[in-house]
TORKOL-4160 file (C-alpha; in steps of 0.2 Angstrom, whole numbers, padded with zeros to 4 digits, m for minus):
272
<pt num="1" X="0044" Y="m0100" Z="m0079"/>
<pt num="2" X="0038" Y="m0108" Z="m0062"/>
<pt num="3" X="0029" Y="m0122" Z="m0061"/>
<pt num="4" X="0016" Y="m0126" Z="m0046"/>
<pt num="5" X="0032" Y="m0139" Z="m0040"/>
<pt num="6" X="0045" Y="m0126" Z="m0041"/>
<pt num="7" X="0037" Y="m0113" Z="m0032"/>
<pt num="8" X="0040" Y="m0112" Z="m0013"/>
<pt num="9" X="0031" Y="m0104" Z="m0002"/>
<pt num="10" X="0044" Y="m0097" Z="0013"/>
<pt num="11" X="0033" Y="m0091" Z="0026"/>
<pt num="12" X="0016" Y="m0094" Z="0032"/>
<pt num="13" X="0007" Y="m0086" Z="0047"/>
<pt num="14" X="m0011" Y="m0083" Z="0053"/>
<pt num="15" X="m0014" Y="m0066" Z="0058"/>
<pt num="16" X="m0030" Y="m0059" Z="0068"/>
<pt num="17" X="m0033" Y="m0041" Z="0066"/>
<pt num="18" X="m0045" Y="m0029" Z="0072"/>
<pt num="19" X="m0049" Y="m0039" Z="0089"/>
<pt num="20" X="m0047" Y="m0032" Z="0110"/>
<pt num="21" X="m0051" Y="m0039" Z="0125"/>
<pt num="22" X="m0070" Y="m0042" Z="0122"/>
<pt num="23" X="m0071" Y="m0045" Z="0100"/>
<pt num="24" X="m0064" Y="m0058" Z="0092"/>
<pt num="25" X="m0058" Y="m0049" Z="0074"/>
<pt num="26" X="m0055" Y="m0057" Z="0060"/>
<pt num="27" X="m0041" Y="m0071" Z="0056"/>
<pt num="28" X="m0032" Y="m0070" Z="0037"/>
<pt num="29" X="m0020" Y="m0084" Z="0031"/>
<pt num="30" X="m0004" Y="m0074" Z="0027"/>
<pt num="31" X="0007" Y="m0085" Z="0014"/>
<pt num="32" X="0024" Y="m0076" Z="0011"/>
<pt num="33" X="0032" Y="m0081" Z="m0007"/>
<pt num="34" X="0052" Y="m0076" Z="m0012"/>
<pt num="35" X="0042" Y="m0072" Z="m0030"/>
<pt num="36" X="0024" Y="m0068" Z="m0040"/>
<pt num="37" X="0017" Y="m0085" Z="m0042"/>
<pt num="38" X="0005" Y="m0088" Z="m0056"/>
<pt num="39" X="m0014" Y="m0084" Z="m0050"/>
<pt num="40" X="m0021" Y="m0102" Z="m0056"/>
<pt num="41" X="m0010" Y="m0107" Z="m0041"/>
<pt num="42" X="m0016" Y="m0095" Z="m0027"/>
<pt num="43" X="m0035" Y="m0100" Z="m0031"/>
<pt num="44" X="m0031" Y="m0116" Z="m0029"/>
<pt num="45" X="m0022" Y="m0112" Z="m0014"/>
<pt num="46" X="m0035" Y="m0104" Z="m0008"/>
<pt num="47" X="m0049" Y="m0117" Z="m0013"/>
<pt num="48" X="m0041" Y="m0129" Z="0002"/>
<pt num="49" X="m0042" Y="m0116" Z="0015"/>
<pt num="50" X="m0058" Y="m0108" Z="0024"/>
<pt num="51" X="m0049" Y="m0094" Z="0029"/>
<pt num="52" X="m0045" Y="m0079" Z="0019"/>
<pt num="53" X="m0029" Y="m0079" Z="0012"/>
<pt num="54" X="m0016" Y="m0067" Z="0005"/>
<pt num="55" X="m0002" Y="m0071" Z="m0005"/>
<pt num="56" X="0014" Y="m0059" Z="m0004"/>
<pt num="57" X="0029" Y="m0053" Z="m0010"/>
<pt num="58" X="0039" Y="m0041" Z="m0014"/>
<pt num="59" X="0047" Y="m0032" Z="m0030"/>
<pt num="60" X="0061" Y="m0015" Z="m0031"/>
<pt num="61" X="0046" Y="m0005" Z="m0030"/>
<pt num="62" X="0029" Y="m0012" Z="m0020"/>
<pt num="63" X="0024" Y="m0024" Z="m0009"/>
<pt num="64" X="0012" Y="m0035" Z="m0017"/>
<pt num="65" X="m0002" Y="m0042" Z="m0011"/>
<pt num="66" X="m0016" Y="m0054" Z="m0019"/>
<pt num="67" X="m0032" Y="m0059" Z="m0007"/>
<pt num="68" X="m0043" Y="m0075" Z="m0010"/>
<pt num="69" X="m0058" Y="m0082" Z="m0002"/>
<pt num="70" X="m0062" Y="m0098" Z="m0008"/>
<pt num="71" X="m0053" Y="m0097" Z="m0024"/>
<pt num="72" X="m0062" Y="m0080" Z="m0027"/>
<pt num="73" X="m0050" Y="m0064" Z="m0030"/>
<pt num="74" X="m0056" Y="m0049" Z="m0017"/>
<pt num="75" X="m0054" Y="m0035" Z="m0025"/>
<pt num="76" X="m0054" Y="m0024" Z="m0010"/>
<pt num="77" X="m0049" Y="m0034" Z="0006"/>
<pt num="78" X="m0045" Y="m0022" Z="0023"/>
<pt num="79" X="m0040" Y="m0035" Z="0034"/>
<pt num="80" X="m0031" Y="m0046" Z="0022"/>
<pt num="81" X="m0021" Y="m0030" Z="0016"/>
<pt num="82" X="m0019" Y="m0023" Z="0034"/>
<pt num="83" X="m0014" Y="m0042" Z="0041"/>
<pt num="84" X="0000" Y="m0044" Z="0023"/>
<pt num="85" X="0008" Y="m0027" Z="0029"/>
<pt num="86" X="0010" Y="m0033" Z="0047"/>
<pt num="87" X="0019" Y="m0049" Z="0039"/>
<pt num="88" X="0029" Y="m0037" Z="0029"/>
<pt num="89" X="0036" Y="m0028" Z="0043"/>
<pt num="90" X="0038" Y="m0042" Z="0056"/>
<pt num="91" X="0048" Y="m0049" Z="0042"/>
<pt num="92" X="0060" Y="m0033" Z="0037"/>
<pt num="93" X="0062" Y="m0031" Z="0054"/>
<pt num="94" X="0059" Y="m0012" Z="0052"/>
<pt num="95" X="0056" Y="0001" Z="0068"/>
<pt num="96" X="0043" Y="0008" Z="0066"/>
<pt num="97" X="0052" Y="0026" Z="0069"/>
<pt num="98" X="0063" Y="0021" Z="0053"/>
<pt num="99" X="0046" Y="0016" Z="0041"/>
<pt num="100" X="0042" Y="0027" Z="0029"/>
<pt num="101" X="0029" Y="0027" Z="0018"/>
<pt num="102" X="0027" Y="0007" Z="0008"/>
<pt num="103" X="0019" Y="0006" Z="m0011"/>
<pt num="104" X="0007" Y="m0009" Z="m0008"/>
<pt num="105" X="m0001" Y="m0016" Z="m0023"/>
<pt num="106" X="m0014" Y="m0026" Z="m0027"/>
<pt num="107" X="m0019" Y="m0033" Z="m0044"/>
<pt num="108" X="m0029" Y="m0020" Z="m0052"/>
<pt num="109" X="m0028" Y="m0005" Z="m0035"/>
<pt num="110" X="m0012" Y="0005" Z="m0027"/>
<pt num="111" X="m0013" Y="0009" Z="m0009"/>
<pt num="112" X="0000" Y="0014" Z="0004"/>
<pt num="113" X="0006" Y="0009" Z="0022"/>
<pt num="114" X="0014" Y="0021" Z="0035"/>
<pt num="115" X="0017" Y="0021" Z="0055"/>
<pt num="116" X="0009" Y="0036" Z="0064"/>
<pt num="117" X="0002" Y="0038" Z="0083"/>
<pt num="118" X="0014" Y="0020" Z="0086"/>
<pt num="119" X="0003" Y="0009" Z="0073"/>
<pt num="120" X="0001" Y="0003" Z="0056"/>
<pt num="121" X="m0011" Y="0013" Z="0045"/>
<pt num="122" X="m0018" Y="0006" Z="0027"/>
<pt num="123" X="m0021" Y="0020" Z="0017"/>
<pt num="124" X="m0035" Y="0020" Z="0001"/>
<pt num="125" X="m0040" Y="0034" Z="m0009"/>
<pt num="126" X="m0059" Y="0041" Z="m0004"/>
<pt num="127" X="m0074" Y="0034" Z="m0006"/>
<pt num="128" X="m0085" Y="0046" Z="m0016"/>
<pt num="129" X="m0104" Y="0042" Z="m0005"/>
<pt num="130" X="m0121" Y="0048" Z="m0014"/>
<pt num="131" X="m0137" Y="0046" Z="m0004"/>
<pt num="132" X="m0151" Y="0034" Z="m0015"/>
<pt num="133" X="m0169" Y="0033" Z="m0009"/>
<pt num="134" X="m0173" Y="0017" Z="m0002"/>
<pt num="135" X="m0183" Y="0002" Z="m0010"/>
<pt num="136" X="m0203" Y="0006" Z="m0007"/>
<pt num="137" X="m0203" Y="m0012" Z="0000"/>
<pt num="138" X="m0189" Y="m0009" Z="0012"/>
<pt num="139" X="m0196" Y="m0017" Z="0025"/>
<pt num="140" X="m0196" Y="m0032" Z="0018"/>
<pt num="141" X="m0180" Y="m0033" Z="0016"/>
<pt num="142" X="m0176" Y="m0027" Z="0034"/>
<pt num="143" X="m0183" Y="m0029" Z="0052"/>
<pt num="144" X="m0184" Y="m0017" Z="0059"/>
<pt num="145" X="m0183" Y="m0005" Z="0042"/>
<pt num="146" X="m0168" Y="0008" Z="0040"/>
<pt num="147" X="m0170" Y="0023" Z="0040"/>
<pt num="148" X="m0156" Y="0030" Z="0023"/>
<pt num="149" X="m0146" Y="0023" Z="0011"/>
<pt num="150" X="m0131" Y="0026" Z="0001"/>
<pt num="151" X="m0123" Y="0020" Z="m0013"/>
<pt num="152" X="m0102" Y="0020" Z="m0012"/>
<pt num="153" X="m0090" Y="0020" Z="m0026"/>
<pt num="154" X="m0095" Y="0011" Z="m0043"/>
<pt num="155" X="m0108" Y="m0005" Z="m0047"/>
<pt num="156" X="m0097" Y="m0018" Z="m0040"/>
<pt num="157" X="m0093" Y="m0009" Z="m0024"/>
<pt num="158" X="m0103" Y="m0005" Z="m0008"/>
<pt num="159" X="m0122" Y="m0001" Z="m0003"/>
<pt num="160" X="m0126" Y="0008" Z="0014"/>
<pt num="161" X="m0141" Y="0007" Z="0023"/>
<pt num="162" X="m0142" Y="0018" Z="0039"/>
<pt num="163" X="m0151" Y="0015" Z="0054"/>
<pt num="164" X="m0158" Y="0028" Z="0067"/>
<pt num="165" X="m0149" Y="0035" Z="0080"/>
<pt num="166" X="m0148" Y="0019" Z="0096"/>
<pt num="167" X="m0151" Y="0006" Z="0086"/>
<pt num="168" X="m0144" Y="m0010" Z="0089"/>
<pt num="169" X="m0141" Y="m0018" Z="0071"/>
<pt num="170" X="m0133" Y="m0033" Z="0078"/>
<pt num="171" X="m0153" Y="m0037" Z="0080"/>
<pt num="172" X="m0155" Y="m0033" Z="0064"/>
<pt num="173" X="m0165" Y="m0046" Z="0055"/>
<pt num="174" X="m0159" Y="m0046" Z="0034"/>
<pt num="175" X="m0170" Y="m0055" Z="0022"/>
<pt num="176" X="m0151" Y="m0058" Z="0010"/>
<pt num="177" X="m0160" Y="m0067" Z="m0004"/>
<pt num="178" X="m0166" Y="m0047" Z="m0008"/>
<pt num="179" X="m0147" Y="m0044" Z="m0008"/>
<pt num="180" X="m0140" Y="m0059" Z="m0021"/>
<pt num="181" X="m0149" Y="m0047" Z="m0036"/>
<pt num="182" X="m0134" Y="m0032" Z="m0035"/>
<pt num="183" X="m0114" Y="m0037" Z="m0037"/>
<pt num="184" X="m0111" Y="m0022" Z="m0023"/>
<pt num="185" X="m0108" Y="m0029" Z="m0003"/>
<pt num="186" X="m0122" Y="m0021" Z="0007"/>
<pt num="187" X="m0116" Y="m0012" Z="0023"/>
<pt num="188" X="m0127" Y="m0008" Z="0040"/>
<pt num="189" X="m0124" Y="0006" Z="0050"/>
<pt num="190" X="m0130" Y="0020" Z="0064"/>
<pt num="191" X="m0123" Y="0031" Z="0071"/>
<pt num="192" X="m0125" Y="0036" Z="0092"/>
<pt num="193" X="m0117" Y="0051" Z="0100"/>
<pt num="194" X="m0120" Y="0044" Z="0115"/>
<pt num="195" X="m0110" Y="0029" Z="0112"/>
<pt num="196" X="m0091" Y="0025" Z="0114"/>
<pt num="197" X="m0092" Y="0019" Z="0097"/>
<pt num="198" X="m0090" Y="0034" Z="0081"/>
<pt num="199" X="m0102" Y="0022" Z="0072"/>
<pt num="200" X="m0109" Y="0001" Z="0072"/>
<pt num="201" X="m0107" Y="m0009" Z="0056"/>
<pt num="202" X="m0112" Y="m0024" Z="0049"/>
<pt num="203" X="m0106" Y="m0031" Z="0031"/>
<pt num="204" X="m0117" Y="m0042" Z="0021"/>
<pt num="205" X="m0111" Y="m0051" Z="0006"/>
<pt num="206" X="m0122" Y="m0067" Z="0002"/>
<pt num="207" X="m0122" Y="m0067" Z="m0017"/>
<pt num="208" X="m0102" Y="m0072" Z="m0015"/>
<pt num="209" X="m0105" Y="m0087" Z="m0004"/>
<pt num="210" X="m0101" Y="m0076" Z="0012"/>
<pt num="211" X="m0115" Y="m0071" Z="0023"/>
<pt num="212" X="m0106" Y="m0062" Z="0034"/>
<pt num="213" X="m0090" Y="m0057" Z="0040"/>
<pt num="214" X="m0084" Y="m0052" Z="0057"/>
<pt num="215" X="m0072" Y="m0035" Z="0055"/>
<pt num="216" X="m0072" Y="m0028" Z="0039"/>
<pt num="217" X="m0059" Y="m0017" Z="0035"/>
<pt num="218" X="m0065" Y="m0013" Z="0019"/>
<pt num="219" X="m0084" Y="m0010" Z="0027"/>
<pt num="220" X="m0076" Y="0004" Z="0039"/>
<pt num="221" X="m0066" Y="0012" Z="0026"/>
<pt num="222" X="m0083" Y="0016" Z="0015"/>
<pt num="223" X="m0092" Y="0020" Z="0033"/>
<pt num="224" X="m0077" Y="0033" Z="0039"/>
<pt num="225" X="m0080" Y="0040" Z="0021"/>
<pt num="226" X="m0099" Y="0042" Z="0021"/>
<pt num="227" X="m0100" Y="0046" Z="0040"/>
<pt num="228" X="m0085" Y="0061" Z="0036"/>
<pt num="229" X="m0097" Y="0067" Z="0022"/>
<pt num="230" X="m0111" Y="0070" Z="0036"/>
<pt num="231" X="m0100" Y="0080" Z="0045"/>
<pt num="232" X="m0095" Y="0069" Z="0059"/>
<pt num="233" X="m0077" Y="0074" Z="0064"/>
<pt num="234" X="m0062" Y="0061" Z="0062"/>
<pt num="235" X="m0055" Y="0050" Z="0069"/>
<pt num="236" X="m0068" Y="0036" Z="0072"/>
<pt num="237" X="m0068" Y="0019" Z="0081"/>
<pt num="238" X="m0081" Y="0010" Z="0076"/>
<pt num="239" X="m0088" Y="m0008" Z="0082"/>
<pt num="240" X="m0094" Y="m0021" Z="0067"/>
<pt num="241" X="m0108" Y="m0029" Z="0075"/>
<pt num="242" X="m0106" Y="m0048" Z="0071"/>
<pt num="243" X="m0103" Y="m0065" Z="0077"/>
<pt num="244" X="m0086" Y="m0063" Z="0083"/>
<pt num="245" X="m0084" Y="m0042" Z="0081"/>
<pt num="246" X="m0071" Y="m0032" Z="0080"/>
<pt num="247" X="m0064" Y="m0016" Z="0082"/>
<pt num="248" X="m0058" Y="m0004" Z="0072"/>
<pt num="249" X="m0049" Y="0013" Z="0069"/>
<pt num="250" X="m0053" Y="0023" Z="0054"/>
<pt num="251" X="m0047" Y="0042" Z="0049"/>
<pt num="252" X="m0052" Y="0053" Z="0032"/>
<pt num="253" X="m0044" Y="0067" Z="0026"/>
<pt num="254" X="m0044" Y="0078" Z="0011"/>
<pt num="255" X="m0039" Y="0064" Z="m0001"/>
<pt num="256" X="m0039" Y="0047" Z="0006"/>
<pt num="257" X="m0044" Y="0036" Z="0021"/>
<pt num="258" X="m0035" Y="0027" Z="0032"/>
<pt num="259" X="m0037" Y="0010" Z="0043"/>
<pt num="260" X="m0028" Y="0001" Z="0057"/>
<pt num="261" X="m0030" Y="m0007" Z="0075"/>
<pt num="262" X="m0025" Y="m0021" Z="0084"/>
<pt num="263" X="m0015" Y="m0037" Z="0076"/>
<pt num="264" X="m0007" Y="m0051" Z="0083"/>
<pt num="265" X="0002" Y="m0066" Z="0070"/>
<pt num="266" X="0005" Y="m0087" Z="0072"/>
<pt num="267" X="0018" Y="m0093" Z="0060"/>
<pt num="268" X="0012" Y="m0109" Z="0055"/>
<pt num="269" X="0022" Y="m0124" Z="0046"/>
<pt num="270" X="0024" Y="m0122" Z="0027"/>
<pt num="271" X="0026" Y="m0136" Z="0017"/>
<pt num="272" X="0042" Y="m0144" Z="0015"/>
């Protein structure tokens, strides 16, 4: 069995996903390991760094992929997952006319990775959405006050509030301490025909320690989903409108939903 001293870590690289020539994206810590280490390890990895970080490796079968934020597992991380498949492929050295489709695992979830219209696409299954009527005191809890809500997969998932048409939620003031009280990440959104963006976003998570993040992969997955359910024709590109930004390309079909967009990666020194 490996002990914290014998396990090496062979590559690390810092990988920023979801960014173009005005938004920032997001950064994940990528570390690469020859085989599964122990999860007590990764958490305190993961404890020492602010960044997210994703621990992979590879078995016959999958890719595997673990993502920690402070020494807290994510049960579902986009760009984490996204940024650990670009890793993977840098690393192969495949083409991308020769990849075919990748099993990519996390600890409890199975999604895939594929190449289509020259980029790297995440594949989840679909998000069942359900409308919900808002909170009476809404307003409270929102300056100015959204207009919908929606509730996305099961009690520890995701919770939508929607916006009118135009609205510019970066403005959005958010009362969190009205959040810490459910276990699901709340996610803002509108929608503008008139816009170059499908949809806006912004992804709220205080009662983990994070207050906001600035391009969720997760967030647009749930959002390409909902938005898919009202009719709104795929493929999106939406804008998540936080500190930073990003950009990001979402498409839904029958049976799942897929992710991608920009990436660009920085090995960094591993330890000795």
């Amino acid at each position: 069995m490996n002990t914290h001293t014998e396990l090496r870590i062979r590559k690390i690289y810092d990988v920023t996903v979801f960014f173009d020539a005005i938004y920032l994206g997001n950064t994940a810590r990528c570390y690469v390991f020859p085989t599964e280490p122990p999860p007590d390890y990764l958490i305190s990895l993961s404890k020492k760094d602010t960044n997210t970080c994703c621990f992979i490796w590879s078995t016959p079968i999958a890719v595997e992929v673990r993502c920690y934020k402070s020494g807290r597992y994510i049960e579902l991380c986009g760009h984490g997952l996204f940024a650990s498949m670009q890793v993977w492929r840098h690393l192969t050295m495949m083409p991308s006319d020769a990849m075919p489709s990748i099993r990519l695992n996390t600890a409890n979830r199975v999604f895939s990775a594929h190449w289509r219209d020259d980029k790297l696409w995440i594949q989840f299954p679909k998000i069942e959405c359900s409308d919900f009527a808002l909170p009476k005191n809404i307003a409270a809890w929102f300056d100015p006050a959204p207009i919908g809500g929606a509730l996305a997969g099961g009690e520890a998932d995701y919770r939508i509030f929607i916006w009118a048409p135009g609205t510019n939620i970066a403005l959005v003031k958010a009362e969190t301490h009205f959040l810490h009280g459910d276990m699901r990440a709340t996610v803002l959104t509108q929608a503008d025909f008139k816009s170059p963006w499908s949809f806006t976003q912004r992804y709220l998570v205080p009662q983990y320690g994070m207050s906001e993040e600035g391009a969720t992969g997760s967030a647009s997955a749930v959002l390409a989903c909902y938005w898919a359910s009202k009719k709104m024709v795929p493929p999106f590109k939406s804008l998540q409108c936080a500190l930073g930004g990003g950009v990001i390309d979402s498409d839904v079909d029958e049976n799942s939903v897929s992710l991608s967009g920009t990436a660009t990666m920085m090995e960094i020194l591993a330890p000795s």
